[in-house]
PLY file of the C-alpha trace (Angstrom):
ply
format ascii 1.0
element vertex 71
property float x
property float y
property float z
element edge 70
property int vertex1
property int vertex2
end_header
89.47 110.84 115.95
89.53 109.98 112.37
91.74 107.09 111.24
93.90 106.96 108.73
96.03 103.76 106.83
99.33 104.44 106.66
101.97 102.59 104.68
105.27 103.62 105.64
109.19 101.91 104.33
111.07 100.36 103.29
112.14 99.45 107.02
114.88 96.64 107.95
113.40 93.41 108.69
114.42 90.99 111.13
114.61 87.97 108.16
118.18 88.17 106.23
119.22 86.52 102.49
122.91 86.38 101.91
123.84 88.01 105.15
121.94 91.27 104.68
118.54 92.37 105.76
114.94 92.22 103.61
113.68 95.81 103.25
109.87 95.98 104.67
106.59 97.96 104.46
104.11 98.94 107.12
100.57 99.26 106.68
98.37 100.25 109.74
95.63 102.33 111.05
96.78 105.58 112.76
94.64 108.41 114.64
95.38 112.21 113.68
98.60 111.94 116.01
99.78 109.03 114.04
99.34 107.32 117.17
98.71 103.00 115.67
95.46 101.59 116.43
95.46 97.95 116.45
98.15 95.65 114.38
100.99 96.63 112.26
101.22 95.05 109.08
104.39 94.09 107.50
105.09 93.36 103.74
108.60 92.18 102.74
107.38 93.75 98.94
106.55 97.05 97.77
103.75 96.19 95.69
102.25 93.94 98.32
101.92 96.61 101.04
100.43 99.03 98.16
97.52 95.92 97.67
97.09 95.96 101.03
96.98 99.92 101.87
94.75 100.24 98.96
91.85 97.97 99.61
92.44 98.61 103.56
91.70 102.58 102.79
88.74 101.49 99.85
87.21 98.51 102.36
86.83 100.80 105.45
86.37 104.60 103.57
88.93 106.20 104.95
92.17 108.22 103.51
95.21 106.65 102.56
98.68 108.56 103.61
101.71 106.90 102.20
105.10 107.51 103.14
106.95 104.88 101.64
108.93 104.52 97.90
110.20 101.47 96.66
113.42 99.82 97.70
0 1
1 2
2 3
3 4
4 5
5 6
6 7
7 8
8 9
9 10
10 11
11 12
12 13
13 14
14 15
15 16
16 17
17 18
18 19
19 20
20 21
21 22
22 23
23 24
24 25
25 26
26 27
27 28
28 29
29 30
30 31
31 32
32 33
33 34
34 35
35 36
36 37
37 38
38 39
39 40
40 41
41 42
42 43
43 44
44 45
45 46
46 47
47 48
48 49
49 50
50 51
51 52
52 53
53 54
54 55
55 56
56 57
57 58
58 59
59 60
60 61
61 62
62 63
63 64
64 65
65 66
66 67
67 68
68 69
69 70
């Protein structure tokens, strides 16, 4: 099993402005059958969930696999 962070969006969020929904990113840790391993973290910003995939993938050595553009 090799791990992998993931960052994946924009998603709908449960938290609503003006009547429609925020757009969010997930970061986690996934096993070679993108399978999660532990928590799901969500971002309600682009550029935060890129901070946080970034030094997730740079603190722990492992890959980074993104599959999320900007809202």
């Amino acid at each position: 099993m090799n791990p992998i962070v993931r960052m994946t969006g924009p998603h709908p969020s449960r938290i609503q402005r003006g009547g429609f929904s925020l757009p969010a990113w997930h970061v986690s840790l996934t096993d070679d059958r993108q399978k999660q391993i532990g928590t799901v973290y969500r971002c309600l910003s682009y550029g935060r969930a890129m901070s946080l995939s970034c030094n997730m993938a740079r603190d722990r050595r492992l890959f980074l696999h993104m599959e999320a553009l900007p809202a």
